[in-house]
ZAMARVEX-292675 format. One record per residue (C-alpha): residue in three letters; x, z, y; chain. Coordinates in pm, 1 decimal. Example, Ala and Ser with C-alpha at 12.3 -4.5 7.8 and 13.67 -1.06 7.14 Angstrom:
<sites>
 resn       xx       zz       yy chain
  ALA   1230.0    780.0   -450.0     A
  SER   1367.0    714.0   -106.0     A
</sites>
This chain:
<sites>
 resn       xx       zz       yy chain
  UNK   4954.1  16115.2   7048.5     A
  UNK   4690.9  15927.3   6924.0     A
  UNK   4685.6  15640.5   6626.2     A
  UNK   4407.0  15304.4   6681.2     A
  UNK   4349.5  15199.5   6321.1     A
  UNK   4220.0  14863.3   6316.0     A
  UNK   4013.9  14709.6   6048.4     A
  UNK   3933.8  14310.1   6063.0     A
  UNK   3754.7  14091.4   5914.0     A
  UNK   3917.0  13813.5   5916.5     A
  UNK   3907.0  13461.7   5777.4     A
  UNK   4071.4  13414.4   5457.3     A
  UNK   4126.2  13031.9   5501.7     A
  UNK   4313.1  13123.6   5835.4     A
  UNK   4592.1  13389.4   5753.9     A
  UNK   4850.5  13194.6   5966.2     A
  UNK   4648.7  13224.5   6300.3     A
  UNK   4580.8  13571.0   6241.0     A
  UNK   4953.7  13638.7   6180.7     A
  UNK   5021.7  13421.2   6482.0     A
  UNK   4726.7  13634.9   6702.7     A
  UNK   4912.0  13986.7   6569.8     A
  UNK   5249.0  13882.4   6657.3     A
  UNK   5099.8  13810.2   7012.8     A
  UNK   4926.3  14165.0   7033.7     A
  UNK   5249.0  14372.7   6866.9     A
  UNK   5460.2  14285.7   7170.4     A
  UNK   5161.7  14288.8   7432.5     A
  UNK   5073.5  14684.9   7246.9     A
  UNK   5481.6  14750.3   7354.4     A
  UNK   5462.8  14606.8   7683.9     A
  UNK   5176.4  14845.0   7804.5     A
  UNK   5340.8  15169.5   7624.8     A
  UNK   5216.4  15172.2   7316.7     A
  UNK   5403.6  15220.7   6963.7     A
  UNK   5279.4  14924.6   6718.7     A
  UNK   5291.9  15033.7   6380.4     A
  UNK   5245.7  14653.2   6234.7     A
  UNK   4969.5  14409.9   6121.0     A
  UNK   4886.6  14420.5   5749.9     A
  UNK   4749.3  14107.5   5543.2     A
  UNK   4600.9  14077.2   5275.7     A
  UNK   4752.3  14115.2   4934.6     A
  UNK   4555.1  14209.1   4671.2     A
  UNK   4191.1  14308.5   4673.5     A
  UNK   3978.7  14169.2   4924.0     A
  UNK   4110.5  13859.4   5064.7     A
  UNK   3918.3  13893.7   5393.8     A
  UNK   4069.1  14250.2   5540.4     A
  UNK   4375.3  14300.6   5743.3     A
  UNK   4457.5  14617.9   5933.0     A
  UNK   4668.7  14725.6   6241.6     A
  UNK   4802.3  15069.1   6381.8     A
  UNK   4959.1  15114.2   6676.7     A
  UNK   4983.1  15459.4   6881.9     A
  UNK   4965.7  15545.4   7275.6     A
  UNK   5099.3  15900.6   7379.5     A
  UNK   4710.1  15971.4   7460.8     A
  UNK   4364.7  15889.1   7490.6     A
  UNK   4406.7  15802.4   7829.8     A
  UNK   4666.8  15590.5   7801.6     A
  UNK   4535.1  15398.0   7570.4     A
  UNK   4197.4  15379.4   7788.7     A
  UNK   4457.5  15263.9   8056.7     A
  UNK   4594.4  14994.8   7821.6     A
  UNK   4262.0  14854.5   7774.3     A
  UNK   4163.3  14854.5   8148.4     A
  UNK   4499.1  14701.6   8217.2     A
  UNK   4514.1  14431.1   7958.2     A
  UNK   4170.8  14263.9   8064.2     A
  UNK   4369.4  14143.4   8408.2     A
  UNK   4694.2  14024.8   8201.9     A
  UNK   4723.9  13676.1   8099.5     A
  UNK   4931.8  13725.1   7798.4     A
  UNK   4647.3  13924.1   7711.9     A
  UNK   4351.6  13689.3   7769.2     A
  UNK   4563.4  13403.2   7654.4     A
  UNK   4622.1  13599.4   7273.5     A
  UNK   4195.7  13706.9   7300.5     A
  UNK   4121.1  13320.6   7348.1     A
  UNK   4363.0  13192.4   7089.9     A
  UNK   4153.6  13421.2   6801.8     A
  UNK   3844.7  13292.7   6953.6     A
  UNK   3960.3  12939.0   6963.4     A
  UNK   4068.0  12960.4   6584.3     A
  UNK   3808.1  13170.9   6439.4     A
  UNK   4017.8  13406.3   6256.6     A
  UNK   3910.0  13720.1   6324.3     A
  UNK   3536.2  13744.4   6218.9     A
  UNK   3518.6  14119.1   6319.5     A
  UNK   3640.6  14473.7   6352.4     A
  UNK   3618.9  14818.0   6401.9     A
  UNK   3803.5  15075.6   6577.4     A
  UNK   3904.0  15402.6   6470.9     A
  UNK   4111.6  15670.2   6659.0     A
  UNK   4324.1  15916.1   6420.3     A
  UNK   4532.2  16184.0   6536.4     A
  UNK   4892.3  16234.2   6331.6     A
  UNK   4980.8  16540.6   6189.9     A
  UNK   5352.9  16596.0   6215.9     A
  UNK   5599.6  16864.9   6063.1     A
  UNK   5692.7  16907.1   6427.1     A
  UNK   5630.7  17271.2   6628.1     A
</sites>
């Protein structure tokens, strides 16, 4: 299994698109096989950060999501919404690898 951690920048003054643009993405994450672990706002600290996680059983299969979400319209239709509001200002990727109690 492996775990995408995603870390935005996003725009403060537009929380409620950026909710709206992960709620899109949670279900679209389920729909091609991945586990999404939730979005994460904002709280205290830094008012301009917001973090998903979501899992795929591998590499691969996430590397399949990707390839396969560039042709879906759900897809491109959530990718122009955050363009068309500006929320998300950028991000990075990170792939983490679980340790479980599991042998």
């Amino acid at each position: 299994m492996i775990t995408c951690y995603l870390k935005y920048t996003i725009d403060p003054g537009k929380l409620d698109a950026f909710e709206n643009y992960g709620k899109k993405w949670m279900l679209l994450v389920e729909k091609f096989g991945g586990v999404h672990h939730g979005y994460f706002l904002p709280h205290e600290g830094a008012n301009n950060v917001a973090v998903a996680l979501f899992s795929f059983p591998s590499l691969a299969a996430y590397e399949q999501y990707r390839i396969d979400s560039v042709s879906d319209p759900a897809c491109q239709a959530a990718y122009a919404f955050a363009v068309k509001t500006g929320c998300i200002q950028s991000y990075e990727r990170t792939f983490l690898k679980p340790i479980t109690t599991n042998k």
